[in-house]
N, CA, C and O atoms as a GROMACS GRO file, in nm:
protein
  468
    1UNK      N    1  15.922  -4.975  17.765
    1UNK     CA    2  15.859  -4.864  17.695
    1UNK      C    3  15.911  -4.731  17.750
    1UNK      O    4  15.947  -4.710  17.865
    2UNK      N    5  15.908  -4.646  17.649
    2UNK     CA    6  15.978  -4.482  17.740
    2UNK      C    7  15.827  -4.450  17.752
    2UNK      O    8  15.734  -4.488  17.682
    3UNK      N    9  15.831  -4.340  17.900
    3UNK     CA   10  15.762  -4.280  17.898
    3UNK      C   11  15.733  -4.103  17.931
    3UNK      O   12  15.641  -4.021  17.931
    4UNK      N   13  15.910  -4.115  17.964
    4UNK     CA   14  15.915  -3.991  17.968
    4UNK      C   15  15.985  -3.931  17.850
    4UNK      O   16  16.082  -3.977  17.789
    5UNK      N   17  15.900  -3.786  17.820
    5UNK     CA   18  15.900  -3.758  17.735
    5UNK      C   19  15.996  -3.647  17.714
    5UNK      O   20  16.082  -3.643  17.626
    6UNK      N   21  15.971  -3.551  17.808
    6UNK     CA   22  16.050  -3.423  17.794
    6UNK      C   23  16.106  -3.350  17.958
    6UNK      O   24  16.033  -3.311  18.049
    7UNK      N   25  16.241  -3.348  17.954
    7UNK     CA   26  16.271  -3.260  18.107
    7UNK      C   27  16.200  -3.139  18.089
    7UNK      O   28  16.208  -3.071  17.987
    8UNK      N   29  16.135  -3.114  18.180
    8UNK     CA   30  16.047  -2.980  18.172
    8UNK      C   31  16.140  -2.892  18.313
    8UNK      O   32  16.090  -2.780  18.310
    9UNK      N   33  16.216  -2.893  18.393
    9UNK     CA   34  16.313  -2.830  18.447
    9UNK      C   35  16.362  -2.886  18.518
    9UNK      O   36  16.317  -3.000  18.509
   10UNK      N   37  16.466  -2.879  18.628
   10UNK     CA   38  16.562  -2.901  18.740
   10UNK      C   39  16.509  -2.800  18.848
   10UNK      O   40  16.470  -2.684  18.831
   11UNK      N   41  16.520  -2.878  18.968
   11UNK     CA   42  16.482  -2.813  19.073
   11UNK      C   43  16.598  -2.833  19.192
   11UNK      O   44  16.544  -2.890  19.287
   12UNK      N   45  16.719  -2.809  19.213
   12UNK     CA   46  16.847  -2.867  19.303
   12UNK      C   47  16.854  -2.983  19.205
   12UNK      O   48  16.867  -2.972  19.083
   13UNK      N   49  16.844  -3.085  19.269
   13UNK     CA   50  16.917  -3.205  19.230
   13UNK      C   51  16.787  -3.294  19.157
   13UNK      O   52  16.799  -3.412  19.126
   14UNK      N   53  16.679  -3.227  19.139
   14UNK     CA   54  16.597  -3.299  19.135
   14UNK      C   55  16.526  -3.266  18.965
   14UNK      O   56  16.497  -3.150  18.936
   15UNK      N   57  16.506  -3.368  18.876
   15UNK     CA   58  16.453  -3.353  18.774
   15UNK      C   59  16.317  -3.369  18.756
   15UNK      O   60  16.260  -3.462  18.814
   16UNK      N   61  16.243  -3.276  18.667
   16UNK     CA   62  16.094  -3.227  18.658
   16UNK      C   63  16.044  -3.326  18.518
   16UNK      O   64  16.044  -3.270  18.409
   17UNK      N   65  16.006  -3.462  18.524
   17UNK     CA   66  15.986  -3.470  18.345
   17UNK      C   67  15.832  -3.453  18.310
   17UNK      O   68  15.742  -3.464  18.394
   18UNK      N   69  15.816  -3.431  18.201
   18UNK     CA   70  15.692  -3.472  18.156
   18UNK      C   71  15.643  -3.582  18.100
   18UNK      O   72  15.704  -3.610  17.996
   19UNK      N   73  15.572  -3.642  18.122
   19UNK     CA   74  15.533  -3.796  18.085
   19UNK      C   75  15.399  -3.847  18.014
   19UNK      O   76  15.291  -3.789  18.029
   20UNK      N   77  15.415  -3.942  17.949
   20UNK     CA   78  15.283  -3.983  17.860
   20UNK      C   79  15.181  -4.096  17.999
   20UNK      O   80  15.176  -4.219  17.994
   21UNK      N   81  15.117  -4.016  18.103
   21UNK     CA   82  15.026  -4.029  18.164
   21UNK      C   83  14.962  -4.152  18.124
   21UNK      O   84  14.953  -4.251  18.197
   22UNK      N   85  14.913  -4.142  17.990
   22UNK     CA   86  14.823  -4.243  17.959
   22UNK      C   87  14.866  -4.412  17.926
   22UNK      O   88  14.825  -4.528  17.926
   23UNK      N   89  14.961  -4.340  17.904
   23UNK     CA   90  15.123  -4.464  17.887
   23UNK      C   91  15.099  -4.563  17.975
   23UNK      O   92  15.054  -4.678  17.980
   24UNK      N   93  15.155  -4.461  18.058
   24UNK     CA   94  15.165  -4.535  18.244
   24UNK      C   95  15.071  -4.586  18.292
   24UNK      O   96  15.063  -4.704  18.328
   25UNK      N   97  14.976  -4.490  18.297
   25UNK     CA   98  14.807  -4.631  18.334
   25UNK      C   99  14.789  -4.708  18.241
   25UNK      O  100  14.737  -4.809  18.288
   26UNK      N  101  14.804  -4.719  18.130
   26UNK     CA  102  14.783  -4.877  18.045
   26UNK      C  103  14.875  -4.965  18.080
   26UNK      O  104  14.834  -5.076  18.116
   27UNK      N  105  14.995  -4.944  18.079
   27UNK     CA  106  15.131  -5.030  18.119
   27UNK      C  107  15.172  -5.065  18.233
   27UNK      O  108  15.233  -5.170  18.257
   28UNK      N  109  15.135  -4.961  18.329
   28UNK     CA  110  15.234  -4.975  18.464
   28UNK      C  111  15.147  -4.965  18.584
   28UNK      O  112  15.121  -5.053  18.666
   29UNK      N  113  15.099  -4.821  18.580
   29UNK     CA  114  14.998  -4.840  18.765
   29UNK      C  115  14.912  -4.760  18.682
   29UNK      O  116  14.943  -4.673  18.600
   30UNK      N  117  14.768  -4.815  18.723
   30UNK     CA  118  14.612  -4.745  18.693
   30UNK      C  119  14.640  -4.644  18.804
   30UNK      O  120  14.590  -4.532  18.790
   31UNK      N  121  14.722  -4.673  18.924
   31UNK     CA  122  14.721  -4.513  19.055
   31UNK      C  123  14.750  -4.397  18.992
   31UNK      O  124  14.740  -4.286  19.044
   32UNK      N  125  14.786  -4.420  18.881
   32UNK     CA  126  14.908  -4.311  18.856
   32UNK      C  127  14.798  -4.197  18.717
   32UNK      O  128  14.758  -4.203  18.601
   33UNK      N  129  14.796  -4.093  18.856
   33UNK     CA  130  14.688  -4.014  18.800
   33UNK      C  131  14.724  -3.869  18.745
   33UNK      O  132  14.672  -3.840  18.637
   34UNK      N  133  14.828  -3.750  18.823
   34UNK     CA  134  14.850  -3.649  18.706
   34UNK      C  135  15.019  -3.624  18.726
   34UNK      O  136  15.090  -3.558  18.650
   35UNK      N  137  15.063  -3.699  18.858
   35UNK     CA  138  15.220  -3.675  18.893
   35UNK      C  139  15.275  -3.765  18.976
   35UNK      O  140  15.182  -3.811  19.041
   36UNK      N  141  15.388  -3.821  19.012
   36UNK     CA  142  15.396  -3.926  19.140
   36UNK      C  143  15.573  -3.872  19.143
   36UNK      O  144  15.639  -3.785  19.085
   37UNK      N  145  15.600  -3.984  19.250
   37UNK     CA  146  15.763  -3.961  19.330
   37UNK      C  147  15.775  -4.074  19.344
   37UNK      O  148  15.678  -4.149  19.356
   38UNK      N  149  15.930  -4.124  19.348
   38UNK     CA  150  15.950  -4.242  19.379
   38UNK      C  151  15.926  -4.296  19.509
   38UNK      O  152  15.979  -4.406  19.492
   39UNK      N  153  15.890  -4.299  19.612
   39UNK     CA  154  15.878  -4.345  19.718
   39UNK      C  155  15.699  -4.392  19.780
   39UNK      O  156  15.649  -4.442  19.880
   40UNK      N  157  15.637  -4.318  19.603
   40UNK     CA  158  15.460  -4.386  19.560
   40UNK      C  159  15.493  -4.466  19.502
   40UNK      O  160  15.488  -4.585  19.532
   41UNK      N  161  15.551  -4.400  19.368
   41UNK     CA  162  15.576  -4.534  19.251
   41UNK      C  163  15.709  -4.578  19.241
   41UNK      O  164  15.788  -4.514  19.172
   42UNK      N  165  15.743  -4.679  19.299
   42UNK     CA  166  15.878  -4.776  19.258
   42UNK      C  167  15.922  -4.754  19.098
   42UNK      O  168  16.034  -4.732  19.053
   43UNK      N  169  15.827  -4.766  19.046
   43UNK     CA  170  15.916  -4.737  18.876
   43UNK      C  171  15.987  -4.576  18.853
   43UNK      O  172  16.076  -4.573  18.768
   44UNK      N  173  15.962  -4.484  18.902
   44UNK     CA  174  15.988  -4.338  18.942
   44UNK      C  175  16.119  -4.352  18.982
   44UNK      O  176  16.142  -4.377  19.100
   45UNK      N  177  16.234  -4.334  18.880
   45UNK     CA  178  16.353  -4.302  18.952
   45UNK      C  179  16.386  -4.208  19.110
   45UNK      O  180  16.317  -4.120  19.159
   46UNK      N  181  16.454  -4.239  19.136
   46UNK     CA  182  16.496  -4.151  19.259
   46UNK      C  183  16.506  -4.003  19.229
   46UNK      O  184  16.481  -3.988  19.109
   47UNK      N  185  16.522  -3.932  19.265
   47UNK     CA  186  16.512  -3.807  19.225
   47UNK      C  187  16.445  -3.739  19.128
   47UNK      O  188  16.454  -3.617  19.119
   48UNK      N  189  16.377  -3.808  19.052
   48UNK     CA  190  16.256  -3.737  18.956
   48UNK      C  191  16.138  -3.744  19.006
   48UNK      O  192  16.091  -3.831  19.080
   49UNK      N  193  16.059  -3.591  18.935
   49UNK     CA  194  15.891  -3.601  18.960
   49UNK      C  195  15.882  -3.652  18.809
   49UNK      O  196  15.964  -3.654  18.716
   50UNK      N  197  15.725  -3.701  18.825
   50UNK     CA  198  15.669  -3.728  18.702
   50UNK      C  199  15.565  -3.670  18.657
   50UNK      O  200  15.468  -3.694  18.729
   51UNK      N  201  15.526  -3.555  18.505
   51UNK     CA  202  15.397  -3.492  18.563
   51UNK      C  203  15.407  -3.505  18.394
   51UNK      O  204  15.487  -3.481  18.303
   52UNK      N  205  15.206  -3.588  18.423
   52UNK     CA  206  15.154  -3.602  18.303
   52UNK      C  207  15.148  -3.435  18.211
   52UNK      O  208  15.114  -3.318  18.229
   53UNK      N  209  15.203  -3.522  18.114
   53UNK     CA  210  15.228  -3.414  17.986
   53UNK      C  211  15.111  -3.344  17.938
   53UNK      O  212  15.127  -3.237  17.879
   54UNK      N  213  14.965  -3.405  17.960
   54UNK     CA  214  14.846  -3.358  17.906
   54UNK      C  215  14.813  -3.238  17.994
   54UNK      O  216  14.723  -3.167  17.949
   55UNK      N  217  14.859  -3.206  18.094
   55UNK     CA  218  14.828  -3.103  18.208
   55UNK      C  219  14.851  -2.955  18.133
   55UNK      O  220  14.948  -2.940  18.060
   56UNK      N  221  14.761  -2.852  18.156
   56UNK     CA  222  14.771  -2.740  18.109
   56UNK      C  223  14.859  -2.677  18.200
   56UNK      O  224  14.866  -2.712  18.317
   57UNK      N  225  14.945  -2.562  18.138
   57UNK     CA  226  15.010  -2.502  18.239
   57UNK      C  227  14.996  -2.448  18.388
   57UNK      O  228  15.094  -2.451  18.462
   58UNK      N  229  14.874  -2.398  18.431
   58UNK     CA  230  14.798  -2.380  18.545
   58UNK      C  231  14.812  -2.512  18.591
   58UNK      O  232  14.896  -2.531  18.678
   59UNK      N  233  14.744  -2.610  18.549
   59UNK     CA  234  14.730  -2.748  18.675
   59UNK      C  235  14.852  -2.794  18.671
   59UNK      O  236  14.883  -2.862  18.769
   60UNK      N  237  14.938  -2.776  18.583
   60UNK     CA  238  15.097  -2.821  18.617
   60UNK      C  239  15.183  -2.769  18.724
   60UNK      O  240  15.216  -2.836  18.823
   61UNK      N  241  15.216  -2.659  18.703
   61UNK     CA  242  15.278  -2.577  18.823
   61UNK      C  243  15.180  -2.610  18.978
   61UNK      O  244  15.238  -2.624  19.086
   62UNK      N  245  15.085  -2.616  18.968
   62UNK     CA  246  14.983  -2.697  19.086
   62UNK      C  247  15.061  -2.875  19.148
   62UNK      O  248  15.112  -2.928  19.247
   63UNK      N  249  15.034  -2.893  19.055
   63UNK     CA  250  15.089  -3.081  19.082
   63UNK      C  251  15.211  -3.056  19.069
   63UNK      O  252  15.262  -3.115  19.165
   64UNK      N  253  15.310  -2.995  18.998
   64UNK     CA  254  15.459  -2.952  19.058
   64UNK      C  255  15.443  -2.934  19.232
   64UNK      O  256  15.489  -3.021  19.306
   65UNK      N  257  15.392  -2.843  19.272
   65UNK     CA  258  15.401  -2.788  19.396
   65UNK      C  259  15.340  -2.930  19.483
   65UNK      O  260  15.409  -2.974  19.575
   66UNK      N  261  15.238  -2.981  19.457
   66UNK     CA  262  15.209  -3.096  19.532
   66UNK      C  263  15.343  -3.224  19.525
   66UNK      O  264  15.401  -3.250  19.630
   67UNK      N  265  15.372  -3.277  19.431
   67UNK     CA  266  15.464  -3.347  19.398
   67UNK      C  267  15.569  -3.227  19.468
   67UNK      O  268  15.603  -3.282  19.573
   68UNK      N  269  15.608  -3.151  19.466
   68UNK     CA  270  15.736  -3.153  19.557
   68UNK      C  271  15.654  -3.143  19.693
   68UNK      O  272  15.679  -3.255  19.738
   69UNK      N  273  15.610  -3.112  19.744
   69UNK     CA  274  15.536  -3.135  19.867
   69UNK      C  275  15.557  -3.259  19.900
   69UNK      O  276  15.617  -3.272  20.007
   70UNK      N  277  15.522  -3.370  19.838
   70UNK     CA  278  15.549  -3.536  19.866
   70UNK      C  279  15.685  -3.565  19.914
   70UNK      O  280  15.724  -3.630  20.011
   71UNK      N  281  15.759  -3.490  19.805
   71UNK     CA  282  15.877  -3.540  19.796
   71UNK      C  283  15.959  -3.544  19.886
   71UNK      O  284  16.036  -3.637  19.908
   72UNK      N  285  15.944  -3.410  19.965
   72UNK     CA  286  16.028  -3.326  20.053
   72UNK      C  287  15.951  -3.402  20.188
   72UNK      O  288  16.012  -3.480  20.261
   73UNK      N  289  15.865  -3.379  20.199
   73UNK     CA  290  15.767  -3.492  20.351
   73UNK      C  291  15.778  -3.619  20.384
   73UNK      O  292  15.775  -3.677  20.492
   74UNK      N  293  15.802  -3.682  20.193
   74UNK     CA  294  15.858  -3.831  20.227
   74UNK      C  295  15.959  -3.844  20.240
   74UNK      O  296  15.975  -3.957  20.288
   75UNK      N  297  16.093  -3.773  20.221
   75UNK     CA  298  16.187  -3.767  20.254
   75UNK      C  299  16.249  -3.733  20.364
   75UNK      O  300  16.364  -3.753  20.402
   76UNK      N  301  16.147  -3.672  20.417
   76UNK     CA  302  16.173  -3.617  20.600
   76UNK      C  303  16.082  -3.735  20.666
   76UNK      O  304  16.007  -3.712  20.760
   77UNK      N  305  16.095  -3.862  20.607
   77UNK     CA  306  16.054  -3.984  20.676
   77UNK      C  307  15.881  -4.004  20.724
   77UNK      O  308  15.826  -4.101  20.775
   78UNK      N  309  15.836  -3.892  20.691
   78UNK     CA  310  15.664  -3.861  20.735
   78UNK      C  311  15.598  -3.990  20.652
   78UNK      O  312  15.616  -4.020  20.534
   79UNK      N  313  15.507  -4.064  20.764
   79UNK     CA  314  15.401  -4.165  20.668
   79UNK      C  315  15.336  -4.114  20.573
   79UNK      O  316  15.315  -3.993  20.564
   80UNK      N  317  15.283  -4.228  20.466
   80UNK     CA  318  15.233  -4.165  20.370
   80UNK      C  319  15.072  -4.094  20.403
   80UNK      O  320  15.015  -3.997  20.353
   81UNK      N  321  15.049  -4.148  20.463
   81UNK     CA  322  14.878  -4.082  20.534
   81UNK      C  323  14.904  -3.955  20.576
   81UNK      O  324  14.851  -3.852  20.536
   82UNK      N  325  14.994  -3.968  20.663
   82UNK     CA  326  14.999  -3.780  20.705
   82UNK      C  327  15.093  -3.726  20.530
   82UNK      O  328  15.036  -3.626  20.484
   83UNK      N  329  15.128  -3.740  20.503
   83UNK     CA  330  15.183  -3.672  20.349
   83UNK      C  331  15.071  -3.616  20.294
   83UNK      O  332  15.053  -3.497  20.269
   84UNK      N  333  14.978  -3.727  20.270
   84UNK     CA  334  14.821  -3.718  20.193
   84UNK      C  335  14.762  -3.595  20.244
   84UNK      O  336  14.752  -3.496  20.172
   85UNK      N  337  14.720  -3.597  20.368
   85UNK     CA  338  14.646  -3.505  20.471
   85UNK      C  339  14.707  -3.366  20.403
   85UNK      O  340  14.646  -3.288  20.329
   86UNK      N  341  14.864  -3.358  20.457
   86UNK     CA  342  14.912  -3.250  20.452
   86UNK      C  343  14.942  -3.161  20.304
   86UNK      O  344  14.950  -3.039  20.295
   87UNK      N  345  14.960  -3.285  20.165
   87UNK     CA  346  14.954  -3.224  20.088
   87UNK      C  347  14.828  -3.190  20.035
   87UNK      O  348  14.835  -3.113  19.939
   88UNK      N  349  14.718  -3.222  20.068
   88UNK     CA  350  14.562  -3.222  20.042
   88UNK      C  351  14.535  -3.084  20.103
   88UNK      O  352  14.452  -3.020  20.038
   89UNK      N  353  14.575  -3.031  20.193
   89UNK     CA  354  14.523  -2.945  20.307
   89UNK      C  355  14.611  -2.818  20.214
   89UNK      O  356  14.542  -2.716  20.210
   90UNK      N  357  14.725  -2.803  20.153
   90UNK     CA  358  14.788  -2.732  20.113
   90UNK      C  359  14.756  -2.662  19.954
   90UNK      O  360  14.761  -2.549  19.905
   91UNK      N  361  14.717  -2.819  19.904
   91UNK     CA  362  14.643  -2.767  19.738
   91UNK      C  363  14.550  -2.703  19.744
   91UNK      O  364  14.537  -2.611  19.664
   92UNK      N  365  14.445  -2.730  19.850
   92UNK     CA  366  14.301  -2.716  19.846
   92UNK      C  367  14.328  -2.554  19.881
   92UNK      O  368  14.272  -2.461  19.824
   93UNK      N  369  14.415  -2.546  19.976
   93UNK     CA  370  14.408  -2.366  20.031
   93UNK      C  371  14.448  -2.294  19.852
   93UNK      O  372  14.373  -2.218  19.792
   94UNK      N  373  14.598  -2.354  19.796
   94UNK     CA  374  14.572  -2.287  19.696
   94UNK      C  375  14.502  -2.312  19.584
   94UNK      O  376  14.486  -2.214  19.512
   95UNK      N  377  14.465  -2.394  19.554
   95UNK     CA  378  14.307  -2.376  19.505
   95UNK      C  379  14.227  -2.292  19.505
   95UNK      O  380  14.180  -2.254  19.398
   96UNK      N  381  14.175  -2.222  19.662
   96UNK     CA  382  14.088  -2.144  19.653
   96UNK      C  383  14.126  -1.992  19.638
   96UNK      O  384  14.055  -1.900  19.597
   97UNK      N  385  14.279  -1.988  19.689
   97UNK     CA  386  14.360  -1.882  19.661
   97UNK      C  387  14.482  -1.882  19.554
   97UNK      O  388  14.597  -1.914  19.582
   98UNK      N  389  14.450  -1.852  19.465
   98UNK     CA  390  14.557  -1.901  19.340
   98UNK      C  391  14.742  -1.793  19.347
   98UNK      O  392  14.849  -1.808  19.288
   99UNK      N  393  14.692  -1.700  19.446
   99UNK     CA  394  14.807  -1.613  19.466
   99UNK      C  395  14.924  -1.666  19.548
   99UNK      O  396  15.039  -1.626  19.529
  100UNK      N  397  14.883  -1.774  19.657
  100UNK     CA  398  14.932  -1.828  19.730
  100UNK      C  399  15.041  -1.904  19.634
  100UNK      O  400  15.150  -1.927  19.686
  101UNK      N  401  15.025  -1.937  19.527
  101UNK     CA  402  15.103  -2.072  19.404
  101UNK      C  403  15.248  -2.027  19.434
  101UNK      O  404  15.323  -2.102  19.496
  102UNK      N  405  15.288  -1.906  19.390
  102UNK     CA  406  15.461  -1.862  19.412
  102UNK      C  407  15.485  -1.918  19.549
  102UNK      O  408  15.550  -2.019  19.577
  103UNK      N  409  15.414  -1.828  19.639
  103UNK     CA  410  15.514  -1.863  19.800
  103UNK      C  411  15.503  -1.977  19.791
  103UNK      O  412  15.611  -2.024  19.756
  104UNK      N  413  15.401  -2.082  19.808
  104UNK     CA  414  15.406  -2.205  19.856
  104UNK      C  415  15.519  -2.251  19.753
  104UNK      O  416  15.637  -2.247  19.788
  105UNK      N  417  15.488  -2.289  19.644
  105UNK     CA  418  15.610  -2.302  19.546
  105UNK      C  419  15.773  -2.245  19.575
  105UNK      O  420  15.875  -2.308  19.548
  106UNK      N  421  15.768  -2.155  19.617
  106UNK     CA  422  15.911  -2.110  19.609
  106UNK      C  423  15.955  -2.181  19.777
  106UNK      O  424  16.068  -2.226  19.798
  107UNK      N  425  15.818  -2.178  19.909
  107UNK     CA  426  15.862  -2.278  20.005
  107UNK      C  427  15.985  -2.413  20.004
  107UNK      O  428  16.099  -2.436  20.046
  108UNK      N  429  15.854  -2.491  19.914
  108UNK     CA  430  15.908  -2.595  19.892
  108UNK      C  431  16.059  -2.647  19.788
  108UNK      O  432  16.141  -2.736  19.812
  109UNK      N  433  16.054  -2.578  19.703
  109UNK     CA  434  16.206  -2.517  19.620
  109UNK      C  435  16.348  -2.509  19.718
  109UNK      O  436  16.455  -2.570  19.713
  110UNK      N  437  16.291  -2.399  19.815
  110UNK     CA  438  16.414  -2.389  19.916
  110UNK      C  439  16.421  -2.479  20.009
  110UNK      O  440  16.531  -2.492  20.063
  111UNK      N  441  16.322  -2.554  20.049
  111UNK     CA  442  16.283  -2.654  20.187
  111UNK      C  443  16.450  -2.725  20.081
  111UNK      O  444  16.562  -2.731  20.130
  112UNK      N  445  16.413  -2.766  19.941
  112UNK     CA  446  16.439  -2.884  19.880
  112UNK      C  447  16.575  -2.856  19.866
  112UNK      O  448  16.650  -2.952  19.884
  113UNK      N  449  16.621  -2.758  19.841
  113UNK     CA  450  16.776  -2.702  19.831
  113UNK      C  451  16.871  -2.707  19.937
  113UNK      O  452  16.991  -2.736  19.931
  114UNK      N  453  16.768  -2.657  20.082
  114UNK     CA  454  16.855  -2.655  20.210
  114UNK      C  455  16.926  -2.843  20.184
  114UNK      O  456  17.043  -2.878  20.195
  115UNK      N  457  16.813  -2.923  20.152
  115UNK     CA  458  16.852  -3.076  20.164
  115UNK      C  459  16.976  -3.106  20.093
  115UNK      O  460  17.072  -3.174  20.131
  116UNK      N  461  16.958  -3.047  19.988
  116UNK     CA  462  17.076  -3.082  19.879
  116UNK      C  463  17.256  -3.027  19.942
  116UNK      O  464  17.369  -3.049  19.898
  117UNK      N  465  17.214  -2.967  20.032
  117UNK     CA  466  17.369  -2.899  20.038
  117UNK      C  467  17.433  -2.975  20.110
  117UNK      O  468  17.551  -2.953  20.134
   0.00000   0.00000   0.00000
């Protein structure tokens, strides 16, 4: 079944899609709740995020920034428990501070670029 639907951008080497969410929990993993990375979900190509398509623009750019948060932590070999902690500890701040969204966002962008070179 496809389930991705639309590239919603490139980030270095890394592709952003949007996906039929609801797809995926009927078919594939009930875990799979608004975004994942391959190194959660095995079906998740390598280098793509996956971020349910039903997400309004606000909670998207949010779970963008978390999902690269994963990406970049699991890739710097970090267990998945401390990933959790650390990306939990990071949403929640911007959460309560919504100004914070660029820097942290543009953080993780460059964290992800230095990798690529």
């Amino acid at each position: 079944m496809k389930y991705r639907n639309r590239l919603y951008k490139r980030i270095g080497n890394v592709q952003v899609w949007l996906v039929d969410g609801n797809g995926i929990r009927r078919n594939v993993s009930s875990r799979f709740k608004d975004s994942g990375v391959h190194k959660i979900f095995s079906f998740i190509p390598e280098k793509e995020i996956w971020v349910d398509e039903r997400l309004d623009s606000r909670s998207r750019e949010i779970v963008i920034l978390k999902s690269l948060r994963e990406y970049n932590l699991l890739n710097d070999g970090q267990k998945r428990k401390d990933v959790e902690y650390s990306v939990n500890k990071v949403i929640s701040k911007c959460q309560r501070f919504p100004l914070l969204i660029p820097y942290r966002y543009n953080q993780e962008v460059s964290r992800l670029r230095r990798k690529d070179r």
